[in-house]
C-alpha positions in Angstrom: 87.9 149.4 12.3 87.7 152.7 10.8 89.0 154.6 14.1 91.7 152.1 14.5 93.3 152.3 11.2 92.8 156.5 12.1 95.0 155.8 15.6 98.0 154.0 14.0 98.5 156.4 11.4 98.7 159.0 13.3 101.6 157.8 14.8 105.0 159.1 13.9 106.8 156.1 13.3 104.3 154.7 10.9 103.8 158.3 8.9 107.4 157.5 7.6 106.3 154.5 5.4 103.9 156.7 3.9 106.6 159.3 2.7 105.8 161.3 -0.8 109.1 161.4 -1.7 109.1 159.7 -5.0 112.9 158.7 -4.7 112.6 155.9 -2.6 108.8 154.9 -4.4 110.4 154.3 -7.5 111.5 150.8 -8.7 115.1 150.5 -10.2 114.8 147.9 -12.6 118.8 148.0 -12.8 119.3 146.6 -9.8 116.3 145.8 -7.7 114.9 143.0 -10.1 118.2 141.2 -10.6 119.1 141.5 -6.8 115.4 139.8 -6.5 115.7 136.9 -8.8 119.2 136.1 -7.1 117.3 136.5 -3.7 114.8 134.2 -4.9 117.2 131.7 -6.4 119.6 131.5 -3.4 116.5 130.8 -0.8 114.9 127.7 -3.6 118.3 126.5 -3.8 118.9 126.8 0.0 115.7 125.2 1.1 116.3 122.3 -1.8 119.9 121.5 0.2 118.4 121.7 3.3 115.2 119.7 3.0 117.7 117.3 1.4 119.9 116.9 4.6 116.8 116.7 6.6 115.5 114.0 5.1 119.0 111.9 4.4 120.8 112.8 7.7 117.8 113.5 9.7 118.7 114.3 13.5 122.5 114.3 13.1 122.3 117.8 11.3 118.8 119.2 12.1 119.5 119.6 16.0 123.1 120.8 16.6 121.5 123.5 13.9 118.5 124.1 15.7 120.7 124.3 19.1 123.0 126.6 17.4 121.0 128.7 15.8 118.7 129.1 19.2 121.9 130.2 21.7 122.9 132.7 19.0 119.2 134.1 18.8 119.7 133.8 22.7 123.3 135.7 22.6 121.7 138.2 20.3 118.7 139.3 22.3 120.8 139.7 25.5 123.7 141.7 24.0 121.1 143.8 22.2 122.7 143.7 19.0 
């Protein structure tokens, strides 16, 4: 396991999340904890609305969503955005 964990950090592309530079390691409580909490808020709220819709509405919201939401994942990965 040892060896493994030696061979991906090694790597160029993952040396950069292991920067020193304590710039971008330091925690802004100004704006990073508020920006959380509204984070956090927005996605209980979210999931309360939409487990609500589910559950009343069922099938006449949850698949055109699905079906939506899968051909613009589909348009997505073949324009390469």
């Amino acid at each position: 396991m040892k060896i493994i964990i030696q061979k991906i950090t090694k790597r160029k592309f993952f040396r950069a999340d292991f920067d020193n530079d304590s710039r971008y390691n330091k925690l802004d409580w100004n704006s990073d904890i508020p920006l959380g909490i509204a984070a956090a808020c927005s996605n209980m709220l979210g999931n309360y609305i939409g487990s609500g819709l589910v559950m009343t509405k069922g099938s006449q919201i949850a698949k055109p969503l699905i079906i939506t939401m899968l051909a613009l994942l589909l348009a997505k990965i073949i324009l390469g955005f």
